[in-house]
C-alpha positions as a printed NumPy array, in Angstrom:
array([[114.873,  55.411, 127.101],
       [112.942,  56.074, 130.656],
       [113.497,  58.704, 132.883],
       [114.893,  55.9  , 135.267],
       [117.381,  53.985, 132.651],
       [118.036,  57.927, 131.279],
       [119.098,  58.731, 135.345],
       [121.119,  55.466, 136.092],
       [122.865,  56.772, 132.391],
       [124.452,  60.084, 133.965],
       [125.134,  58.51 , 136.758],
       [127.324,  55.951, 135.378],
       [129.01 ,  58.89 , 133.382],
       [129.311,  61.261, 136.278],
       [132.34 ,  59.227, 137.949],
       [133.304,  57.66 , 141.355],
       [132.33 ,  61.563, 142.644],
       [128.299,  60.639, 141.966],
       [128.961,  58.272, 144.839],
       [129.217,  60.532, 147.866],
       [127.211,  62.969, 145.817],
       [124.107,  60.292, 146.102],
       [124.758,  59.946, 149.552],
       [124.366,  63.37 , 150.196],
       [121.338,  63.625, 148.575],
       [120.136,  60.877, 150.452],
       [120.886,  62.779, 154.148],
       [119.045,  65.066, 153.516],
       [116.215,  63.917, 152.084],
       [116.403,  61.741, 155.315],
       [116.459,  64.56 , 157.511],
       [114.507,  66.609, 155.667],
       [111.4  ,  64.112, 156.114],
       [112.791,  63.254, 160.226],
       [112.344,  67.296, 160.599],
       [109.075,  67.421, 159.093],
       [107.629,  65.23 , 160.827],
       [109.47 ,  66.318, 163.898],
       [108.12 ,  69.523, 163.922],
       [104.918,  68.577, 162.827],
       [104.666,  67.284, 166.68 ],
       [106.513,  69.772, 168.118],
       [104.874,  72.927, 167.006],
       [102.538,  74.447, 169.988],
       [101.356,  77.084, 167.406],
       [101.227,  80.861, 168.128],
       [ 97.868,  80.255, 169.313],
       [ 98.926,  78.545, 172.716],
       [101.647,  81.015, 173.195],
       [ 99.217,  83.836, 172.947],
       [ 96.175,  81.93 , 174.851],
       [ 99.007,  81.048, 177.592],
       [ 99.834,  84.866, 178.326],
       [ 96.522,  86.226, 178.454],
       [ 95.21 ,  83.553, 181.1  ],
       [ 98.656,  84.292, 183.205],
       [ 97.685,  88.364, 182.476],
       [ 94.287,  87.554, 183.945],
       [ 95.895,  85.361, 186.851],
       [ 93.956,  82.105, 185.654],
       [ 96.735,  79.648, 186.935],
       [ 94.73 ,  76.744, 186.486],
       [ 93.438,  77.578, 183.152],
       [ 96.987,  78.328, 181.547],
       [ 98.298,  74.994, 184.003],
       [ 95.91 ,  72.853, 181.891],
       [ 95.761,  74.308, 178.809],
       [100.097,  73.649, 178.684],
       [ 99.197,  70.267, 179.898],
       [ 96.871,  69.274, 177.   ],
       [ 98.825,  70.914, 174.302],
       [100.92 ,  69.196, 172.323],
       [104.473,  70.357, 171.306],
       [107.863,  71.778, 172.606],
       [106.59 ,  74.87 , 173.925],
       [103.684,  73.958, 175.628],
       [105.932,  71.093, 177.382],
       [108.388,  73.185, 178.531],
       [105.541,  75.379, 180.191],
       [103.97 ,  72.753, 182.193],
       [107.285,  72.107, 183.63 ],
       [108.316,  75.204, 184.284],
       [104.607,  75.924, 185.955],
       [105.297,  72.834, 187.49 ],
       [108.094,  74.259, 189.219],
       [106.623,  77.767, 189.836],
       [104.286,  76.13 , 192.329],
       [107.052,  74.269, 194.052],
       [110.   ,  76.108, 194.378],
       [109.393,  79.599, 192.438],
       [112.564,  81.078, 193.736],
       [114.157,  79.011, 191.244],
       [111.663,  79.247, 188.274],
       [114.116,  81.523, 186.027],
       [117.011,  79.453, 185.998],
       [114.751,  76.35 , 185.344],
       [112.677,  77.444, 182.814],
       [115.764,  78.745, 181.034],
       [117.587,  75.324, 181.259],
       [113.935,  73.759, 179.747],
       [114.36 ,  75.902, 176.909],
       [117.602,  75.224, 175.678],
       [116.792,  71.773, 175.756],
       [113.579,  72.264, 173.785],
       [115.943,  74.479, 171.182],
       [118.258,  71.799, 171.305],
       [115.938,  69.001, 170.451],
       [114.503,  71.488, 167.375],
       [118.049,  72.456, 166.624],
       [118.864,  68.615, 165.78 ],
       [120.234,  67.663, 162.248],
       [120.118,  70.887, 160.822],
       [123.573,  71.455, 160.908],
       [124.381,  68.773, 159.054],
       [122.349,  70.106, 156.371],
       [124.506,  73.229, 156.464],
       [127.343,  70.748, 155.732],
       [125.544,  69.281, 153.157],
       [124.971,  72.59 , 151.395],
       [128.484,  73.232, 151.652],
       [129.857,  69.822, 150.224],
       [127.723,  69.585, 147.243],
       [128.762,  71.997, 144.815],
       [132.75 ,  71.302, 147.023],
       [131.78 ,  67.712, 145.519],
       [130.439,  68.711, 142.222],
       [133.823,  71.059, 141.874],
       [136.089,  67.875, 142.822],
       [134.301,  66.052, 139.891],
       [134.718,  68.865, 137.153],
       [138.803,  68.796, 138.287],
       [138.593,  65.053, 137.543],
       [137.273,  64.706, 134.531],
       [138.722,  67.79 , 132.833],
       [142.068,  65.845, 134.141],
       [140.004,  62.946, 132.299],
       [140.267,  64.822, 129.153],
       [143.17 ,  65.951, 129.044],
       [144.795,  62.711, 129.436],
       [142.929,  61.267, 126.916],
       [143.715,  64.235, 124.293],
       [146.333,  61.984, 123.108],
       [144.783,  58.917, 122.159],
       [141.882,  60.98 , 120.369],
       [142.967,  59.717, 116.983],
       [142.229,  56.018, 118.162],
       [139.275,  57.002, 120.621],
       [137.728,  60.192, 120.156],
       [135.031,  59.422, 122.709],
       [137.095,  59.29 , 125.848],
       [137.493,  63.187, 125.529],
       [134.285,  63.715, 125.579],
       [133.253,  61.282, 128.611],
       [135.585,  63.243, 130.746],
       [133.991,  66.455, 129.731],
       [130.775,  64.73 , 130.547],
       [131.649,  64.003, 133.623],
       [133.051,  67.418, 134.654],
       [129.235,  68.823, 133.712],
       [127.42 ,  66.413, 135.479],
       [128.877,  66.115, 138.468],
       [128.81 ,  70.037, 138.593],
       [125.267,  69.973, 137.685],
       [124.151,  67.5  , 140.476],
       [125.868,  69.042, 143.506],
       [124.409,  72.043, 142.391],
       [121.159,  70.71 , 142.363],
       [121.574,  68.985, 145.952],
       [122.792,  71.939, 147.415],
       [119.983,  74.249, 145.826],
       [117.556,  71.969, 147.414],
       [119.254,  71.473, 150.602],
       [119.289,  75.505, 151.245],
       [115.568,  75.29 , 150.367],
       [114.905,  72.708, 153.403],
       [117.137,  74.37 , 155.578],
       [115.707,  78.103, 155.06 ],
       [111.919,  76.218, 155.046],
       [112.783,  74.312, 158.626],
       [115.322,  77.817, 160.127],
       [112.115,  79.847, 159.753],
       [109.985,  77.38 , 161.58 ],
       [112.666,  77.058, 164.409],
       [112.506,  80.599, 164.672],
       [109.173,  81.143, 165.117],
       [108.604,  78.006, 167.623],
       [111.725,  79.721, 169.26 ],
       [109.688,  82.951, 170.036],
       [106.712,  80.916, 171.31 ],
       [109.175,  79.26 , 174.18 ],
       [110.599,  82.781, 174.76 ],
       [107.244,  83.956, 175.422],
       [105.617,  81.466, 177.023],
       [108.738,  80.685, 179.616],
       [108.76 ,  84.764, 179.958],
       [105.426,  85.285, 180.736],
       [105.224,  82.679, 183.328],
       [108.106,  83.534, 185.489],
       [106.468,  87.161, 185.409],
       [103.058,  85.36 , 186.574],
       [105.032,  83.597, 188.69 ],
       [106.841,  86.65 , 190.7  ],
       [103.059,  88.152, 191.31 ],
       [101.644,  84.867, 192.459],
       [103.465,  84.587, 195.049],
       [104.204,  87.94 , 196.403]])
């Protein structure tokens, strides 16, 4: 038997429960791969953040103006803006760098949550399928004489089902600590960056 016809064999045994169990897997390999490459794009690296503050340190305007400009990523976006701002109304520069950083932390914040769901249903999931078919088995204790296998199919289904939302949510907290610790740090670099440029800003123009 193949690892494929060996797979579709558990799930078959595993119960209607495999169902929304399979979907869940699904999600979040989904957003697990829409994250990735998310971030992949949105990532301005601590490099620009520290590049950024020691042009604004050494009042190079221009310099850290173009070098947000031809950066990719969240951070680097929200400083052009915000520098953008600085040399038009820099009276308001705090409030509106602010309000471009929670919508960068918004954007990067997107779909993770429902990966915390996910890690939360599984093994709820998994649980709902042992109940089942240890119900399963118990009904069937009384026809064992004429069909000793049914027993056993609803203690294999009570295993499996456990096993696989275990599984799903195992992986699931593995994506969601890998892409939490990126967030964070891409976090700090908008902190920074939107920090040191309304400093630069309040000396520019006083």
């Amino acid at each position: 038997m193949s690892f494929f016809d060996a797979g579709i064999s558990y799930f078959q045994k595993g119960g209607y429960v495999m169902y929304p169990l399979l979907l869940c897997s699904i999600a979040a390999i989904v957003i697990a791969i829409e994250r990735f490459i998310y971030y992949r794009g949105a990532d301005s690296g601590e490099e620009f953040a520290d590049e950024l503050m020691q042009l604004l340190d050494e009042k190079k305007w221009d310099d850290a103006y173009n070098l947000a400009l031809n950066t990719k990523g969240e951070a680097a976006k929200v400083a052009a803006a915000a520098m953008d701002r600085g040399m038009e109304k820099p009276e308001r520069i705090e409030t509106f760098a602010s309000n471009q950083a929670e919508r960068a932390l918004d954007r990067m914040e997107q779909y993770l949550p429902y990966l915390g769901v996910i890690i939360m249903l599984s093994p709820t999931l998994g649980l709902l399928g042992t109940i089942t078919g240890m119900m399963s088995s118990f009904n069937a204790l009384d026809m064992r004489v004429s069909n000793p296998m049914a027993v056993t199919a609803g203690i294999a289904e009570a295993l499996i089902t456990t096993v696989f939302g275990l599984c799903i949510s195992v992986v699931a907290i593995c994506i969601h600590t890998y892409f939490g610790q990126k967030l964070k740090r891409m976090t700090v670099d908008i902190e920074e960056s939107t920090n040191a440029i309304i400093d630069a800003t309040g000396d520019r123009w006083r």
